[in-house]
C-alpha positions in Angstrom: -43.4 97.6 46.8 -41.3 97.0 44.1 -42.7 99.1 41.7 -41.2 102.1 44.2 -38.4 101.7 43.8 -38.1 103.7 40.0 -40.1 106.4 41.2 -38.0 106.5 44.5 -34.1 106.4 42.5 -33.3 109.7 41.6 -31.4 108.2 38.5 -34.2 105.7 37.3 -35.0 106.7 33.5 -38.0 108.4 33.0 -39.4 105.3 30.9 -38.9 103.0 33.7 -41.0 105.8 36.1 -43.9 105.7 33.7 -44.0 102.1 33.1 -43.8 102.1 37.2 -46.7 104.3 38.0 -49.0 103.3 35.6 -48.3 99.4 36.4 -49.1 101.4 40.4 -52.4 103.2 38.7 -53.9 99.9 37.6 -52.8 98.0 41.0 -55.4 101.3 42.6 -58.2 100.9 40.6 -61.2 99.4 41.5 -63.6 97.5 38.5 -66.9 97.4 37.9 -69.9 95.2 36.5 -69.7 97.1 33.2 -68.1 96.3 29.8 -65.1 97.9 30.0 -64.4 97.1 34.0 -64.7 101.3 34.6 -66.2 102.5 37.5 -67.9 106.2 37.8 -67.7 107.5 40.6 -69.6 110.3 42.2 -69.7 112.3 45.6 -73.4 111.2 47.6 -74.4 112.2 50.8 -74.8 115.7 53.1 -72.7 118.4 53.2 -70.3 117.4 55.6 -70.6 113.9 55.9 -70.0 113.1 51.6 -69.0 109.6 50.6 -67.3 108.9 46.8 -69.1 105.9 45.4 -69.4 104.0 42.3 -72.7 103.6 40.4 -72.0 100.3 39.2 -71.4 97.6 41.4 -67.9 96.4 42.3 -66.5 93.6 41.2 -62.6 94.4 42.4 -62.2 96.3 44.9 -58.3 97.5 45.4 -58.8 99.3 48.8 -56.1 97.0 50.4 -53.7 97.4 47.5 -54.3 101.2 47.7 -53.2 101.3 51.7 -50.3 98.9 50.6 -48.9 101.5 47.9 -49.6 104.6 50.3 -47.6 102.9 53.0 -44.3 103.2 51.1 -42.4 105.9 52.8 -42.0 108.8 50.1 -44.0 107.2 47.6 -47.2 109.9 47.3 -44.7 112.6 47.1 -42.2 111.0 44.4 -45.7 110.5 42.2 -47.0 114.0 43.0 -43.6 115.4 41.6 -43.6 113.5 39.3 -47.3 114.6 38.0 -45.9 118.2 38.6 -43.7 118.0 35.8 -45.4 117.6 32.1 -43.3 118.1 29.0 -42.3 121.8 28.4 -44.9 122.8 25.2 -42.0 124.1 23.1 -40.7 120.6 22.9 -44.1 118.7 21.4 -43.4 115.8 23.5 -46.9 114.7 24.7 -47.3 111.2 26.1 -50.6 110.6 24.0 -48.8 110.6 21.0 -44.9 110.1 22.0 -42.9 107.2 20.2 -39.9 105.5 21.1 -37.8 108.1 20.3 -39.2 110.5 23.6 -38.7 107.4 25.9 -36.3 109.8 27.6 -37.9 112.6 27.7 -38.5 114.7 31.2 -42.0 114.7 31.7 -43.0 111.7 30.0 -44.0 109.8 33.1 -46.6 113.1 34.5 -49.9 111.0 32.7 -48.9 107.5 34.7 -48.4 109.5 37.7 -51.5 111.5 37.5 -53.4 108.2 37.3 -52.2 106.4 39.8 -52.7 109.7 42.2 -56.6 109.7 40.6 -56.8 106.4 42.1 -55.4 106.6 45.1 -57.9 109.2 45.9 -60.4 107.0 46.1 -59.3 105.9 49.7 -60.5 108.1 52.1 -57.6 107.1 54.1 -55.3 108.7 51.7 -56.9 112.0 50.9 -55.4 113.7 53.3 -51.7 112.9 53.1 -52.1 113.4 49.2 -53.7 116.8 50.1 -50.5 117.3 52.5 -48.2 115.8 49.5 -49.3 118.8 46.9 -51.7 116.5 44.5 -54.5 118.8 44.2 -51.9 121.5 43.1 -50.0 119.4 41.0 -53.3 117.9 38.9 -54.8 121.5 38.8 -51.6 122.7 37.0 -52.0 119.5 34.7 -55.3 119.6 34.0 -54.4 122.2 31.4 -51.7 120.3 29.5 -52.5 119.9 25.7 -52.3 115.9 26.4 -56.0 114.5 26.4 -54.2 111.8 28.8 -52.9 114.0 31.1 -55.2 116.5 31.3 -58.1 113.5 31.5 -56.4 111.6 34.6 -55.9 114.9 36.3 -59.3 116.4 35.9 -60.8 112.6 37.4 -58.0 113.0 40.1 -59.4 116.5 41.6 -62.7 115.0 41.5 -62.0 111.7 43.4 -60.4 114.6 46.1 -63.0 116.3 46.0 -61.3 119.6 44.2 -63.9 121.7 42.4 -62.2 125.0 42.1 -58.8 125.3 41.6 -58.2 128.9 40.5 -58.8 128.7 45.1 -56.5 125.9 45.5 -53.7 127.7 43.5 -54.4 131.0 45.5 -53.3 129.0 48.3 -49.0 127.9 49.0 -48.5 124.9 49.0 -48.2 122.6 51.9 -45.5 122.3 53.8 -44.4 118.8 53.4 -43.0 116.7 55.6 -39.5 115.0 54.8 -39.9 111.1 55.0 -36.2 110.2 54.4 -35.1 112.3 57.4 -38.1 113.1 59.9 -37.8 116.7 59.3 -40.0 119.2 57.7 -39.4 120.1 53.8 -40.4 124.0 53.4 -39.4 124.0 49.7 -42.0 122.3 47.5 -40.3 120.0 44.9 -37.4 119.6 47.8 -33.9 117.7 45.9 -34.6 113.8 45.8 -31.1 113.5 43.7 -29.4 110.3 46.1 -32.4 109.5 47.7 -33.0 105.8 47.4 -34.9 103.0 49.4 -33.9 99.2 49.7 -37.4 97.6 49.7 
C-alpha cells in the first residue's frame, strides 16, 4: 500500500510515480519455470467461457498481491491516467532512452504504469473495474507511442484484457467513472486529482 501513495499525491514528482508503478508492475507479475522467470500467456477455452493462462508452469503466482494493489481506493484509476499521458513527440523524451536529465519530465512514468496495468489484467477479478477505469482506452492510445517500452507493455496489456480491436474500443466514450474519494460519479474522463491524497 505504500507504493500508492506517489501515484495517489497530486504533487509526487513524476520520477517517484515511475519508480512507484513499476516497483507495483513487478509486485503483479506472475513467474514462470523458464530462464528468464517470463510467463506467456494465452486466451484457451470456448467462446464465452475463455480462460488467460500461462504455457509454462508457475512458479510465483502474485494473484493475492494483485487483489491487494486493486483494493487501494483510487489506485487503478491514478495508473490508468497516468498510462494516458506519454511524452508529447515534439519533446523527444522517451522513457526507453531518457537520462537523468528527463527525471521530471511529464509523461515519463506512462511505460511503469502501462506494466503494472498489463499485469493486473491478469486477474479476472480486476478486468472489469480496469475496463470501468479506462485501461483498454488508455493502452490503445499508447500502443502507438514511438517508445518500444511503452508501446510493448501496452500491446501485452490489451491482450491480458482481452482487447483485439481497438480502432472499436476508441469508437466507443469512455466509461463513466466512478469517483472513489467522494462516492459520486466522475463524467469527465481524466477528472482533477490536484489535492487528492490518501493516508495509508
Amino acid at each position: 500500500e505504500a507504493l500508492a501513495a506517489p501515484l495517489l499525491t497530486a504533487h509526487a514528482p513524476p520520477r517517484a510515480k515511475m519508480w512507484a508503478a513499476a516497483a507495483l508492475q513487478n509486485l503483479a507479475a506472475s513467474y514462470c519455470d523458464t530462464s528468464d522467470g517470463r510467463c506467456s500467456w494465452r486466451w484457451v477455452g470456448d467462446p464465452g467461457a475463455l480462460a488467460l493462462e500461462p504455457q509454462e508452469g508457475v512458479a510465483v503466482d502474485s494473484e493475492q498481491a494483485r487483489g491487494r494493489i486493486g483494493a487501494v481506493p483510487g489506485l487503478l484509476t491514478a495508473l490508468v491516467d497516468l498510462a494516458d499521458v506519454p511524452p508529447q513527440d515534439a519533446s523527444g523524451v522517451l522513457p526507453s532512452a531518457a537520462t537523468v536529465d528527463d527525471r521530471l519530465a511529464p509523461g515519463i512514468a506512462a511505460w511503469a504504469a502501462a506494466g503494472a496495468l498489463k499485469n493486473l489484467a491478469l486477474s479476472r477479478s480486476l478486468r472489469r473495474e480496469l475496463e470501468l477505469a479506462g485501461a483498454a482506452h488508455a493502452l490503445c492510445r499508447l500502443q502507438h507511442s514511438r517508445c518500444w517500452l511503452q508501446a510493448s507493455k501496452s500491446r501485452a496489456g490489451l491482450h491480458h484484457l482481452g482487447v483485439d480491436d481497438c480502432a472499436a474500443v476508441l469508437r466507443q466514450p469512455r466509461p463513466v467513472r466512478p469517483d472513489w474519494h467522494n462516492g459520486k460519479a466522475d463524467e469527465h474522463w481524466g477528472a482533477e486529482q490536484a489535492g487528492r491524497q490518501v493516508e495509508l
